[in-house]
LUMKESE-597189 format. One record per residue (C-alpha): residue number from 1; residue in three letters; x, y, z. Coordinates in steps of 0.05 Angstrom, whole numbers. Each point is the difference from the previous one (the first is absolute). Layout:
R    i   aa      c1      c2      c3
R  NUM  ALA       X       Y       Z
...
// end
This chain:
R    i   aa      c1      c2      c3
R    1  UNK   -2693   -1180    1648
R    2  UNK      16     -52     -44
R    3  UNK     -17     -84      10
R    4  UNK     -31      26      70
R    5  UNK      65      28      24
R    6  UNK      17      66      18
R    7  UNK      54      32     -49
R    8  UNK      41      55      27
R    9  UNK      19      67     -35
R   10  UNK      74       5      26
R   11  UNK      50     -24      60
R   12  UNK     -37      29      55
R   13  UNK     -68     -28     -17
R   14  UNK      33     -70     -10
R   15  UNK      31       6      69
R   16  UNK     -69      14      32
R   17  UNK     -29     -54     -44
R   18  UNK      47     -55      20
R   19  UNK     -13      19      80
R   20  UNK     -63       1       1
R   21  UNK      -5     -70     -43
R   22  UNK      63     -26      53
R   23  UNK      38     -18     -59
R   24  UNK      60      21     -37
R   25  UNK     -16     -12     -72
R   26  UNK       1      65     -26
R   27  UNK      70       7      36
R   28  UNK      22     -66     -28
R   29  UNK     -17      21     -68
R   30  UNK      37      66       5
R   31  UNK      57     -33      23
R   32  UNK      -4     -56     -50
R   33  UNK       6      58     -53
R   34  UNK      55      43      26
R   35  UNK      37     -63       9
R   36  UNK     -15     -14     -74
R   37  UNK      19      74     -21
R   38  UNK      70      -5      41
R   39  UNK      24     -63     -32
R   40  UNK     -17      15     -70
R   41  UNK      39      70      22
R   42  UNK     -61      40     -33
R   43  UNK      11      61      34
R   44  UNK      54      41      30
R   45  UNK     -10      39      50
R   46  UNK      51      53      12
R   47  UNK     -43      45      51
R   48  UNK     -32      63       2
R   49  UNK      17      58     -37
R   50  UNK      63     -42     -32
R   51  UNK      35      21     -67
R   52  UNK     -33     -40     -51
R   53  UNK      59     -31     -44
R   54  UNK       7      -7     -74
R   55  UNK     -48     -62     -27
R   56  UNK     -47       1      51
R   57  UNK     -69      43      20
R   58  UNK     -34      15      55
R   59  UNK     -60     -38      16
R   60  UNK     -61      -7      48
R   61  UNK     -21     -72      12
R   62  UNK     -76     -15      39
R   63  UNK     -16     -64      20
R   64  UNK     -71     -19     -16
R   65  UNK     -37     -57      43
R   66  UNK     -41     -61     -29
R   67  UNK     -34     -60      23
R   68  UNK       6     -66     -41
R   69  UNK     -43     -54      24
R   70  UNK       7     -24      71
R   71  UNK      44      17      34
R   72  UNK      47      24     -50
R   73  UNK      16      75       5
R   74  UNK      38      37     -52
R   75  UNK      41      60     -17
R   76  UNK      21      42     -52
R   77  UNK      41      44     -13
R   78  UNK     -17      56     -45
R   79  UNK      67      53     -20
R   80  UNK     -20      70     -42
R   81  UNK      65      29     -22
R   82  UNK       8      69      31
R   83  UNK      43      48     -49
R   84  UNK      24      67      29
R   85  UNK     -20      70     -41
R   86  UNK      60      47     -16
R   87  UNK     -21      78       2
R   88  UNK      43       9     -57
R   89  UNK     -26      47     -59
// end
């Protein structure tokens, strides 16, 4: 909780969230970031289990809710760079 409102802990509790309140806040706000990631061409994303080229990393990006005061909803986006072991010796 946080100003009274009910902050979720990932996509599927925001979903819930926004149906029961019979709003689309939390969608609006999601939306309002990946539109934000897309233009500023942040990220590519070239799929699952795709070659990784030279000059980039692999990465795994959560989004993290937040509730600025009313109505304002809010999200982040949080990336931890994932870097692949070798086996070599």
């Amino acid at each position: 909780m946080k100003l009274g409102v009910e902050v979720p802990d990932n996509w599927n509790d925001a979903a819930c969230l926004d149906k029961e309140n019979k709003s689309h806040l939390l969608k609006q706000a999601l939306d309002t970031k990946l539109t934000q990631l897309n233009y500023c061409e942040t990220f590519e994303n070239n799929g699952r289990g795709a070659n990784i080229q030279n000059g980039y990393k692999k990465t795994v990006v959560n989004f993290v809710f937040d509730v600025k005061h009313h109505p304002r909803r809010k999200v982040k986006v949080c990336s931890w760079w994932t870097f692949e072991r070798s086996n070599k010796r």
